[in-house]
KOLTI-164826 format. One record per residue (C-alpha): residue number from 1; residue in one letter; z, x, y. Coordinates in pm, 1 decimal. Example, Ala and Ser with C-alpha at 12.3 -4.5 7.8 and 13.67 -1.06 7.14 Angstrom:
- margu	vexlo	pz	px	py
- 1	A	780.0	1230.0	-450.0
- 2	S	714.0	1367.0	-106.0
//
This chain:
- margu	vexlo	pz	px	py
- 1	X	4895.9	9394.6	1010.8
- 2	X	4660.9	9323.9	1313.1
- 3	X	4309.8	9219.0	1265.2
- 4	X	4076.3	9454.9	1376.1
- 5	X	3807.2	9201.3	1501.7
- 6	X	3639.7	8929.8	1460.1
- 7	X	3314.1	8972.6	1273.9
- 8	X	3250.2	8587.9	1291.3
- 9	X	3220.5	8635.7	1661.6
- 10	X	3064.3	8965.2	1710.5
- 11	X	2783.9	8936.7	1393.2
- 12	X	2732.6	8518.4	1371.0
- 13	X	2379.6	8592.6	1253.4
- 14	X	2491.0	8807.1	939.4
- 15	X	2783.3	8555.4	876.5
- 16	X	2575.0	8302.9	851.1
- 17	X	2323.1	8431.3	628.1
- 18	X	2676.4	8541.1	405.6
- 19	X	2758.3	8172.4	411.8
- 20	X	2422.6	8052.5	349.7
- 21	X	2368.5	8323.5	5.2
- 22	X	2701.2	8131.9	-94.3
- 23	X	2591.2	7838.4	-116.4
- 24	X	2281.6	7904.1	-318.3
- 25	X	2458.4	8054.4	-515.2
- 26	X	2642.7	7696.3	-607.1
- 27	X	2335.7	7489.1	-675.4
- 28	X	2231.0	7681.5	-991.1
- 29	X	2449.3	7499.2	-1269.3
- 30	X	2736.7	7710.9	-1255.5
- 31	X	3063.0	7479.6	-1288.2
- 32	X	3282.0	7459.3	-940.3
- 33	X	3574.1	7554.4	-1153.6
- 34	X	3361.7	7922.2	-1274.7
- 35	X	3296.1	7988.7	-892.7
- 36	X	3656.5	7938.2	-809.8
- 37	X	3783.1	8175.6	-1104.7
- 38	X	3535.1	8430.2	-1000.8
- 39	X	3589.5	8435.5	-627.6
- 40	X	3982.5	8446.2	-716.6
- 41	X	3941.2	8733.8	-940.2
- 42	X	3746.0	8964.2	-740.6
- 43	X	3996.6	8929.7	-462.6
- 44	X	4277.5	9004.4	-695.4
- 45	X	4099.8	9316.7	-787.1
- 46	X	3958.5	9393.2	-451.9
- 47	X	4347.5	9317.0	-332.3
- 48	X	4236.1	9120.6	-41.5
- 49	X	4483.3	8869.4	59.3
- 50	X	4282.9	8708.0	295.8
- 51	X	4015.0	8603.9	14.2
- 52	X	4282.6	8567.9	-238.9
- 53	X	4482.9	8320.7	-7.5
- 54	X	4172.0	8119.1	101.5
- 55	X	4004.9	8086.3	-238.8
- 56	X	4309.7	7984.9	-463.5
- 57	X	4370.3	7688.2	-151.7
- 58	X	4025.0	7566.8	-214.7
- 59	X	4055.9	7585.0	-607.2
- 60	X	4395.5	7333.3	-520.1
- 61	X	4186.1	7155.3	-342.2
- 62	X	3925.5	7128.7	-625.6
- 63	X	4219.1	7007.2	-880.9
- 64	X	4216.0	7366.8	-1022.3
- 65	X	4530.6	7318.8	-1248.6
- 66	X	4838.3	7577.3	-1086.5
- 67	X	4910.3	7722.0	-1391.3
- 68	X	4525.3	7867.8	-1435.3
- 69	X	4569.5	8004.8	-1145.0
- 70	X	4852.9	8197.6	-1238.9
- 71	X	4698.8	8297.9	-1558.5
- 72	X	4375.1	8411.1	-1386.1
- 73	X	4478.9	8776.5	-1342.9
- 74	X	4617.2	8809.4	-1733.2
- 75	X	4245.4	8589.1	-1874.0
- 76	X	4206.7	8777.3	-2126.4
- 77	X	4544.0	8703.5	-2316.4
- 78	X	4574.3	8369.8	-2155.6
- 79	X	4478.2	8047.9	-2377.0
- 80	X	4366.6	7862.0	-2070.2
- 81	X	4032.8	7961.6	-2049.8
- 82	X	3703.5	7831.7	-2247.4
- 83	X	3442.1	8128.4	-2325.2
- 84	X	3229.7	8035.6	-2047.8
- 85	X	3507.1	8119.1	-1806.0
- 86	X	3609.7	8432.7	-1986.8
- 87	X	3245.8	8533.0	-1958.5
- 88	X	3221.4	8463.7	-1585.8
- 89	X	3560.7	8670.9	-1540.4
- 90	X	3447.8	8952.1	-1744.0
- 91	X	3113.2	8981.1	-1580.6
- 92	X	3327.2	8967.5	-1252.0
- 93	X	3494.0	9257.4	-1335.4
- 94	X	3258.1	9446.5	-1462.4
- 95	X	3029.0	9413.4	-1145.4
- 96	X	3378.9	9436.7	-933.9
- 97	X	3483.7	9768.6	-1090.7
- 98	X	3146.6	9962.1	-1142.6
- 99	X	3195.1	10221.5	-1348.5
- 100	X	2991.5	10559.3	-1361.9
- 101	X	2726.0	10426.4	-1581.3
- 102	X	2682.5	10065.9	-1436.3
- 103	X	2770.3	9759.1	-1701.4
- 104	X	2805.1	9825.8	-2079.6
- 105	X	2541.3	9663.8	-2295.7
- 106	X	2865.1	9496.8	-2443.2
- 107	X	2916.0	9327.3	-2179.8
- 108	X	2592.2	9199.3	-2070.6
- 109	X	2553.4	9058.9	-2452.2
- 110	X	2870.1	8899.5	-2420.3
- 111	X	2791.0	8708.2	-2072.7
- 112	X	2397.2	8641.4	-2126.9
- 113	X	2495.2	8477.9	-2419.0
- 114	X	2687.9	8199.9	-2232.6
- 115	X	2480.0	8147.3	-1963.1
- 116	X	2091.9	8156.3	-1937.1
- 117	X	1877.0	8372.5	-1743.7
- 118	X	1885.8	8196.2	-1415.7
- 119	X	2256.2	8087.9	-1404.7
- 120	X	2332.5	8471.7	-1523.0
- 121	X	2160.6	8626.6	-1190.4
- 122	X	2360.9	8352.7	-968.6
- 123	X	2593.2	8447.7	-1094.8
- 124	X	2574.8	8786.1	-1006.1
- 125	X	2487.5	8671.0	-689.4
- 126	X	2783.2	8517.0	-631.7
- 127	X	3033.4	8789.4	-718.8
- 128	X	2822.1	9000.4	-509.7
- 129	X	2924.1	8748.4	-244.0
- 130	X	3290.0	8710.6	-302.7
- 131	X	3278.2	9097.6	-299.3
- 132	X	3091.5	9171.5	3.2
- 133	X	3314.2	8879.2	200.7
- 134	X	3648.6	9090.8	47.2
- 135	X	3472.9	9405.0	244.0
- 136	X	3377.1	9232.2	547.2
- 137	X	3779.9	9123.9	564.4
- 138	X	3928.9	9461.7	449.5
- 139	X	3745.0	9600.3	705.2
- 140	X	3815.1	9422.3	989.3
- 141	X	4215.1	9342.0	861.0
- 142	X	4162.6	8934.6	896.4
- 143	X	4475.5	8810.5	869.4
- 144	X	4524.1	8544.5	574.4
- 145	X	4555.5	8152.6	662.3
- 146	X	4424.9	8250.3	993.4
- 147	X	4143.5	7912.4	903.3
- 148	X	4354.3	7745.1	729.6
- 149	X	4312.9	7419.3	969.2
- 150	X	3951.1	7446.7	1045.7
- 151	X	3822.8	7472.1	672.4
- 152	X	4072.7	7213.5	569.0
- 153	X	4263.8	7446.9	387.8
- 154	X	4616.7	7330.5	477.3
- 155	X	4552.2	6991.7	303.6
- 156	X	4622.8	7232.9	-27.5
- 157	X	4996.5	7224.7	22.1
- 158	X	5035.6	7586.9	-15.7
- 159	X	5181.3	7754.4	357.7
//
């Protein structure tokens, strides 16, 4: 697969603001370890491997334990995961996957009940992130480990 082009060069502007609404998003008290999970997930879902590839590196990176990442796509029936993180992952999902009528009440119990108002909306912010960076790189094909050495990336041990 070929990338397409190179939004980086031909939008800086809007790439920055994308990286800047990141990094709000991780000075909210939402654990390191929940942004990691959630950024992996939606990628799985979204079936990006450019996300997928960049994000599991940088959970290495941030002593994410290997086997959690394995178990990331199977949460629910995995033991690995406190109810905070299973919250996170289901709210993921939920905002990943919209479904015809938007997110169950269920749901929204389920998460606002582990994490207050504030850290629920960056939250939300956040997988609206990982899921609008997933678009930006389906769209434009950008091919995975491609910044590997300028983020740092290949310091994870994973090529």
């Amino acid at each position: 697969m070929t990338q397409r082009l190179n939004a980086m060069q031909q939008s800086p502007e809007l790439l920055k603001k994308l990286v800047e609404l990141g990094a709000l998003t991780r000075n909210v008290g939402i654990e390191p370890a929940i942004h990691h999970l959630l950024e992996i997930r939606a990628s799985q879902i979204n079936g990006w491997a450019f996300c997928l590839d960049m994000h599991v590196k940088q959970a290495r990176l941030h002593d994410e334990r290997e086997l959690r990442l394995h178990h990331i796509a199977v949460w629910r029936e995995s033991p690995l995961f406190n109810e905070r993180e299973r919250a996170a992952l289901e709210w993921t999902e939920a905002l990943t996957q919209l479904g015809p009528h938007g997110v169950a009440d269920e749901v929204y119990a389920r998460v606002s009940a582990r994490f207050d108002d504030r850290q629920l909306s960056a939250l939300t912010f956040a997988v609206m992130a990982i899921n609008a960076w997933n678009r930006l790189n389906v769209a434009f094909r950008t091919t995975p480990g491609v910044l590997d050495k300028a983020y740092g990336l290949d310091k994870a041990g994973l090529n």
